[in-house]
LUMTOR-911428 format. One record per residue: residue number from 1; residue in one letter; z negated, x negated, y negated of N, C-alpha, C in turn. Coordinates in steps of 0.1 Angstrom, whole numbers, plus 5000, padded with zeros to 4 digits. Each point is the difference from the previous one (the first is absolute). Example, Ala and Ser with C-alpha at 12.3 -4.5 7.8 and 13.67 -1.06 7.14 Angstrom:
2
{1; A; {4922; 4868; 5057}; {5000; 5009; 4988}; {5000; 4991; 4988}}
{2; S; {5007; 5004; 4989}; {5000; 4991; 4989}; {4992; 5008; 4989}}
//
This chain:
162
{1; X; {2273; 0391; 8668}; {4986; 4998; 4995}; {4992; 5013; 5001}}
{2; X; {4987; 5003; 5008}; {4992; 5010; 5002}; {4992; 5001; 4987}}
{3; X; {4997; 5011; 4994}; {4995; 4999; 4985}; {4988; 5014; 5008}}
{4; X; {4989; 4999; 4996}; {4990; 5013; 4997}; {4993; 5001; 4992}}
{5; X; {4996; 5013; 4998}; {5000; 5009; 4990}; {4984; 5002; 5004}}
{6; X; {4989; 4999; 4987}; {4984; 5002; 5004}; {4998; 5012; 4987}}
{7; X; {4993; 5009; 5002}; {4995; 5010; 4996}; {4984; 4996; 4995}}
{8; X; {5002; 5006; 4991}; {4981; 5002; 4996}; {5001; 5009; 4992}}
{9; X; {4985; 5010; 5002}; {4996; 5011; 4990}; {4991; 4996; 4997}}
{10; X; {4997; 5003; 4986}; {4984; 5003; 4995}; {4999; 5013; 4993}}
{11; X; {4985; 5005; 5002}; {4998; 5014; 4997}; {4988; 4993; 4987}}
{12; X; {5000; 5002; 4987}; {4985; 5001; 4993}; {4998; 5011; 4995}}
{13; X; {4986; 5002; 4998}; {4994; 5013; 4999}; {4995; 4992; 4983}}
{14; X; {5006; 5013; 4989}; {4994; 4999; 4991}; {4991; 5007; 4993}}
{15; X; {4984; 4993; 5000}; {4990; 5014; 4992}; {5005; 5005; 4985}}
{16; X; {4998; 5009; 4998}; {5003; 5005; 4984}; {4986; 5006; 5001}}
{17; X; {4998; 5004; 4987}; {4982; 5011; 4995}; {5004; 5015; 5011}}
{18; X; {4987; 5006; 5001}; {4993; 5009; 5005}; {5007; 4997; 5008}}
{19; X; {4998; 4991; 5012}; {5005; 4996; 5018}; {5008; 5010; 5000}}
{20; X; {5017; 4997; 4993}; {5008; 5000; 5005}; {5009; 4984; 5005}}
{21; X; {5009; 5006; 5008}; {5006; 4987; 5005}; {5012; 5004; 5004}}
{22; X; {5010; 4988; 4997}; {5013; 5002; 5002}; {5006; 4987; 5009}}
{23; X; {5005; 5003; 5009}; {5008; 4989; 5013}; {5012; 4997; 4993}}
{24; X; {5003; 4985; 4999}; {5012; 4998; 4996}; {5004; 4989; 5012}}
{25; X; {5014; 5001; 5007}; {5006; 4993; 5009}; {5009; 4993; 5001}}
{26; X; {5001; 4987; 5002}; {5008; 4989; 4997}; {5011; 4998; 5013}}
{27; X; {5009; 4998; 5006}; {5006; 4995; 5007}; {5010; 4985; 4997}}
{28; X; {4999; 4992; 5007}; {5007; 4988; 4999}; {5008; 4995; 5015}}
{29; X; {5015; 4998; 4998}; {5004; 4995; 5007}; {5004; 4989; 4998}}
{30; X; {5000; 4993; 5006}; {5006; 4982; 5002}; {5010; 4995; 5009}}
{31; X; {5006; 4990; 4998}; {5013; 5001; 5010}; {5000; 4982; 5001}}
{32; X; {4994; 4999; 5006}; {4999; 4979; 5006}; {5013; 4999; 5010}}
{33; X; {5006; 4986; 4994}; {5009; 4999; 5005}; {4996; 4988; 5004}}
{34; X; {5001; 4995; 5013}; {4998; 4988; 5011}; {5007; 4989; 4988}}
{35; X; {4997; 4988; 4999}; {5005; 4988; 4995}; {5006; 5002; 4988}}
{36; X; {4993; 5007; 4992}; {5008; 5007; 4982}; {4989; 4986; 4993}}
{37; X; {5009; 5004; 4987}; {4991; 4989; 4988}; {4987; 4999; 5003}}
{38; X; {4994; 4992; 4992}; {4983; 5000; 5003}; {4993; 5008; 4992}}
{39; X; {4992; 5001; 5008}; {4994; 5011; 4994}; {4992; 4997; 4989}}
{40; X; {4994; 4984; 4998}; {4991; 4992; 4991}; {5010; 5004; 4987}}
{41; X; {5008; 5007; 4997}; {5005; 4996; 4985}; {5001; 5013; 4997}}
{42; X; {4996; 5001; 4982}; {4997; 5008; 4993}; {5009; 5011; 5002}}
{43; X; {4995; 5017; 4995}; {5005; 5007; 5004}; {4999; 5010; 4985}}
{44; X; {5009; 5005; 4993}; {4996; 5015; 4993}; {5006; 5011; 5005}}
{45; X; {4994; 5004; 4995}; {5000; 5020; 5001}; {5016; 5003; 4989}}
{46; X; {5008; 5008; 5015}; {5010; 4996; 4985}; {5000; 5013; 4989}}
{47; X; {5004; 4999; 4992}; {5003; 5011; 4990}; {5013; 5007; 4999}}
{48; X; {4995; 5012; 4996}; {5017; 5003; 5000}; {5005; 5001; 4983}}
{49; X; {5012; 5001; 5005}; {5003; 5003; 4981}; {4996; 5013; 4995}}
{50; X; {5002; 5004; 4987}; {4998; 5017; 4993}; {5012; 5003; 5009}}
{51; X; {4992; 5017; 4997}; {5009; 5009; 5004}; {5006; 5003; 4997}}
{52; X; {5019; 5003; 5001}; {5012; 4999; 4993}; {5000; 5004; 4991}}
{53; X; {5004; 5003; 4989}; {5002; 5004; 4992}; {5005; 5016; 4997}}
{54; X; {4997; 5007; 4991}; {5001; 5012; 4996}; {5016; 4999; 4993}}
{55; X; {4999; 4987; 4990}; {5016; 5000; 4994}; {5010; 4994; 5009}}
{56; X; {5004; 4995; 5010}; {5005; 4997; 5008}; {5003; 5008; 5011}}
{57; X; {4989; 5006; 5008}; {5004; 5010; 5006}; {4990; 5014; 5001}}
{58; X; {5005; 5008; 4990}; {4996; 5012; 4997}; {4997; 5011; 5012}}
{59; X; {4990; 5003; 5000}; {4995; 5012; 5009}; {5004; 5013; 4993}}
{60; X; {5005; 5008; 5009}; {5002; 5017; 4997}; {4987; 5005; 4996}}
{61; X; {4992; 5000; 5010}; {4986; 5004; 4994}; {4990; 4987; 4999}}
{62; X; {4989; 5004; 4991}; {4987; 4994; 5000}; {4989; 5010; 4993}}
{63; X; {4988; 4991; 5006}; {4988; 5014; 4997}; {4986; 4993; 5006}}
{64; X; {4993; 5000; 4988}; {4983; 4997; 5004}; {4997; 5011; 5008}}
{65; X; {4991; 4999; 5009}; {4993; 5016; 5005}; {4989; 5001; 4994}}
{66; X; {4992; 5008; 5003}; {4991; 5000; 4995}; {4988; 4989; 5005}}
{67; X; {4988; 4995; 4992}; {4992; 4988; 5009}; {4992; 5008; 5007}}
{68; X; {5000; 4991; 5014}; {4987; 5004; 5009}; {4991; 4991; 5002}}
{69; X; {4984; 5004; 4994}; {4992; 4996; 5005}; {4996; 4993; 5012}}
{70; X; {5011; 5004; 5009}; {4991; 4997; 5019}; {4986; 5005; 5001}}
{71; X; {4997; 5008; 4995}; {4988; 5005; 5004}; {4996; 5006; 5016}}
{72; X; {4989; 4999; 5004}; {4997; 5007; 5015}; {4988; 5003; 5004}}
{73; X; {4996; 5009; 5002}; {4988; 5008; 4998}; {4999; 5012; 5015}}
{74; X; {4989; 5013; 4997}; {5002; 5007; 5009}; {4994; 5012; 4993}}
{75; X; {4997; 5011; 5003}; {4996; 5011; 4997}; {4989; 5008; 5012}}
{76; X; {4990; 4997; 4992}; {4987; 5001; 5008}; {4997; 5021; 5006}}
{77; X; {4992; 4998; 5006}; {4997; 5014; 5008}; {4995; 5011; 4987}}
{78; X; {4992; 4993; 4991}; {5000; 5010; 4989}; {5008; 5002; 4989}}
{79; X; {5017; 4994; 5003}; {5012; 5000; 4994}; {5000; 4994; 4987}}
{80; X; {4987; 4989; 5002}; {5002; 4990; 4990}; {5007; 4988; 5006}}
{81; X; {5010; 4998; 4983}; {5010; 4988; 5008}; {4993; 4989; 4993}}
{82; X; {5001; 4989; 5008}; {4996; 4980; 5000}; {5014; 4994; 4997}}
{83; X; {5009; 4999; 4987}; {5006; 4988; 5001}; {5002; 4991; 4996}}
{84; X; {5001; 4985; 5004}; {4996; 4989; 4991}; {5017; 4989; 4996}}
{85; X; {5001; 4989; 4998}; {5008; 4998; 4996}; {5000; 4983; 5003}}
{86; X; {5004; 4993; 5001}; {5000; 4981; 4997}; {5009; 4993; 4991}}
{87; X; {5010; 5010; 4992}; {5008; 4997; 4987}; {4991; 5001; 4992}}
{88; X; {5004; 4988; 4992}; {4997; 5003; 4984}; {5009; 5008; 4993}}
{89; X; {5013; 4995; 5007}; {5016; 5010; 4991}; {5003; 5009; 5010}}
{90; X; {5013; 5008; 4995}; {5003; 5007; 5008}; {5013; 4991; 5009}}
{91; X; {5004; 5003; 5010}; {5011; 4992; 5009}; {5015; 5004; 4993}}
{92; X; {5007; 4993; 4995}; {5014; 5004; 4994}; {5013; 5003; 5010}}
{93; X; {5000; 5011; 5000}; {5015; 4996; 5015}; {5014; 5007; 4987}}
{94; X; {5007; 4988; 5008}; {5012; 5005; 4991}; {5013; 5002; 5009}}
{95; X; {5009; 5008; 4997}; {5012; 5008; 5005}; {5010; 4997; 4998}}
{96; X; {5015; 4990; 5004}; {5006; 4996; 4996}; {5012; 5005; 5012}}
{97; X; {5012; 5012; 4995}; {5015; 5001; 5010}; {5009; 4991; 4994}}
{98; X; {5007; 4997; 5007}; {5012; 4991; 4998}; {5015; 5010; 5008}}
{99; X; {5006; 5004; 4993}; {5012; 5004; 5002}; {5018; 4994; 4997}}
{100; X; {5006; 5000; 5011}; {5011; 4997; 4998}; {5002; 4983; 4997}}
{101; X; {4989; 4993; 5006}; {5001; 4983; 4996}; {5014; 4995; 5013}}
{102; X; {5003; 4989; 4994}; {5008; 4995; 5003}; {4998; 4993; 5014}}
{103; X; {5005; 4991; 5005}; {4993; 4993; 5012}; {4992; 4987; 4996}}
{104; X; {5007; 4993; 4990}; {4993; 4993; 4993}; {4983; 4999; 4996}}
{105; X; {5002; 5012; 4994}; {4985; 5006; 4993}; {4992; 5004; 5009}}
{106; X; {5004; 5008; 5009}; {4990; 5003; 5013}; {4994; 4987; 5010}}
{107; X; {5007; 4988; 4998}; {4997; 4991; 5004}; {4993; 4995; 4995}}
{108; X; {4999; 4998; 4985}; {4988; 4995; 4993}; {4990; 5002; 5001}}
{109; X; {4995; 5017; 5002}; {4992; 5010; 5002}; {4992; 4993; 5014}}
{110; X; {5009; 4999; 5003}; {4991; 4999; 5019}; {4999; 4985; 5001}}
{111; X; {5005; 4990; 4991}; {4997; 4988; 5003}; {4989; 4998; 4989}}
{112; X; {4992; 5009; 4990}; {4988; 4999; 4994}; {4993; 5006; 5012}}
{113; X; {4998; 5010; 5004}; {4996; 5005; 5010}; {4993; 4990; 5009}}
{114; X; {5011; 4991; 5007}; {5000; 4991; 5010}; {4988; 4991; 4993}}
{115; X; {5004; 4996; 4986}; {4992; 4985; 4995}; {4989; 5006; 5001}}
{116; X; {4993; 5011; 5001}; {4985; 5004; 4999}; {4995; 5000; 5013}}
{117; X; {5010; 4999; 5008}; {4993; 4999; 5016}; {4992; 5016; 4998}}
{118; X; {5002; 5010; 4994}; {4996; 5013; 5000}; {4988; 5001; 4994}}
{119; X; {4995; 4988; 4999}; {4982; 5003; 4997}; {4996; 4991; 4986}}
{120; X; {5011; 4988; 4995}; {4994; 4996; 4983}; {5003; 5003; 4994}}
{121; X; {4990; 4999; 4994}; {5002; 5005; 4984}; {5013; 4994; 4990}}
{122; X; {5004; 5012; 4991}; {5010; 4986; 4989}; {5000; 5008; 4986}}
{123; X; {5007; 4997; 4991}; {4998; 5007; 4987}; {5012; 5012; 4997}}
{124; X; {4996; 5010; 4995}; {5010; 5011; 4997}; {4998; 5001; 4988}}
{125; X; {5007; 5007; 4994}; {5006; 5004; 4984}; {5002; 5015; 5001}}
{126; X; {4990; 5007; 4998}; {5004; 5010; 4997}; {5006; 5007; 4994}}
{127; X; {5012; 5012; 5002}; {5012; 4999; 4992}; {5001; 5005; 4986}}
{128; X; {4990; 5011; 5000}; {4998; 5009; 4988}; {4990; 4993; 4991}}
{129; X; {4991; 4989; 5001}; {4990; 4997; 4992}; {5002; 4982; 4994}}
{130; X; {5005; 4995; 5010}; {5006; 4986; 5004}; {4986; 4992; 5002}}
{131; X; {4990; 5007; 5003}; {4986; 4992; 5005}; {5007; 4995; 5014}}
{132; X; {4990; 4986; 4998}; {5002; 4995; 5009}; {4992; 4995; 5009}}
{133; X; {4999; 5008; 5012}; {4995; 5001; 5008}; {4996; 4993; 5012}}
{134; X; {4989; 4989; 5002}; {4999; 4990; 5010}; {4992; 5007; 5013}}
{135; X; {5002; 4992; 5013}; {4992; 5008; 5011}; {5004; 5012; 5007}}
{136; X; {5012; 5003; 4994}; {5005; 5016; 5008}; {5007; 4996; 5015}}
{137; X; {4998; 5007; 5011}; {5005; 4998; 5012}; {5011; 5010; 5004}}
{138; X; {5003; 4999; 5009}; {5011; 5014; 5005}; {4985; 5005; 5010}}
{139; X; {5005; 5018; 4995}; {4990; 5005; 5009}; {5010; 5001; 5014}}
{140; X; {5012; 5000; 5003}; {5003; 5004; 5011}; {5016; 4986; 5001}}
{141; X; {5006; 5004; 5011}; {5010; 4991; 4998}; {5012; 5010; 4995}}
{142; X; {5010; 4997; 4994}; {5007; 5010; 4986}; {5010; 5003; 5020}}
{143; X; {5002; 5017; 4991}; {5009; 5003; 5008}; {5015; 5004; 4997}}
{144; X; {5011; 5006; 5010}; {5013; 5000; 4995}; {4997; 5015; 5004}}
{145; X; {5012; 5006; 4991}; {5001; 5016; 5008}; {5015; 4997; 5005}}
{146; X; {5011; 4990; 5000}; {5008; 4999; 5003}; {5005; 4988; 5002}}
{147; X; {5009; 4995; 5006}; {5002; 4987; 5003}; {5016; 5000; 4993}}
{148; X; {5007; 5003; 4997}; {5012; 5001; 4993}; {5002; 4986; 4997}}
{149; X; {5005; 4991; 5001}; {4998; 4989; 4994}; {5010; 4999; 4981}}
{150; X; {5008; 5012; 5001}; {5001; 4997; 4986}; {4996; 5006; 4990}}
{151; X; {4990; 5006; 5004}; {4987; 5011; 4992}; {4992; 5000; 5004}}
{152; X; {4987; 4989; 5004}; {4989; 5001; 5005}; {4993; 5010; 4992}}
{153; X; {4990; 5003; 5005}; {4982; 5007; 4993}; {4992; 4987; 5008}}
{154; X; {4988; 5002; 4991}; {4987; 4991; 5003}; {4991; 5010; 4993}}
{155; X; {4991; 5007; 5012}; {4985; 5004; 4993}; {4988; 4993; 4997}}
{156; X; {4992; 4993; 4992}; {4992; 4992; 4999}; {4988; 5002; 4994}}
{157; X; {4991; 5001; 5005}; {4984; 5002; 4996}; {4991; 4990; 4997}}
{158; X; {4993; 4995; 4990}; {4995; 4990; 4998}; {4984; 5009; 4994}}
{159; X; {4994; 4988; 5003}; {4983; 4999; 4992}; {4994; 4991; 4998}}
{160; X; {4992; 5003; 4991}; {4995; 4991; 4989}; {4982; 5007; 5002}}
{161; X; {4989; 4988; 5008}; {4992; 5001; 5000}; {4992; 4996; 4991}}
{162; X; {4987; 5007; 4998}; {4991; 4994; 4993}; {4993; 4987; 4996}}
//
């Protein structure tokens, strides 16, 4: 069975006050498979579950950073700086190592991972406050510093937009 793959971008341009503007860029891939279900029948967005737990499998480290505005501006010829902002909050990125997990647990890790298709949102619990936190994505895909399989690591970066 021949299956292809269609691509689409969209670029929108968002105004904010004093004409500034920020490009945000979407990519979508699709993957049509010749003679699959119909297409006429309902479809959701799936969700994924929270993100594992803190009491179940414990990170070595964790750590708020500090918030960034995303601000972006320039610094004019008379060394006055322009910079403006499109948060109302600041952006939350949070810091999560994972040391010495089992094979088990590392698989969890990357099969949350997987359920977000990299890019939805799901709920976290932050470990030190137990707020619970809706909307946070992974800012990157978590990395290993070692493949050991009976002492994985997982580095994992997450954020929580405004």
């Amino acid at each position: 069975m021949a299956a292809r793959v269609t691509q689409i971008s969209l670029e929108e341009l968002h105004l904010a006050t004093a004409a500034k503007a920020r490009v945000t860029q979407i990519a979508l891939e699709v993957l049509i498979l010749p003679g699959a279900d119909n297409c006429a029948a309902s479809w959701t967005l799936p969700t994924p579950a929270a993100f594992p737990s803190v009491a179940t499998i414990r990170p070595a480290y964790f750590d708020e950073l500090q918030g960034d505005w995303g601000e972006f501006g320039q610094s004019f010829g008379d060394l006055f700086p322009s910079f403006a902002t499109l948060q109302a909050d600041k952006v939350r990125i949070f810091i999560l190592r994972y040391e010495g997990l089992s094979a088990a647990d590392a698989a969890t890790l990357d099969a949350h991972y997987t359920s977000t298709r990299g890019g939805l949102s799901f709920q976290f619990t932050q470990p030190r406050t137990s707020e619970v936190l809706a909307g946070v994505r992974y800012a990157e895909a978590p990395t290993a510093d070692h493949i050991k399989t009976w002492a994985q690591s997982r580095n994992i970066r997450l954020v929580l937009f405004p």
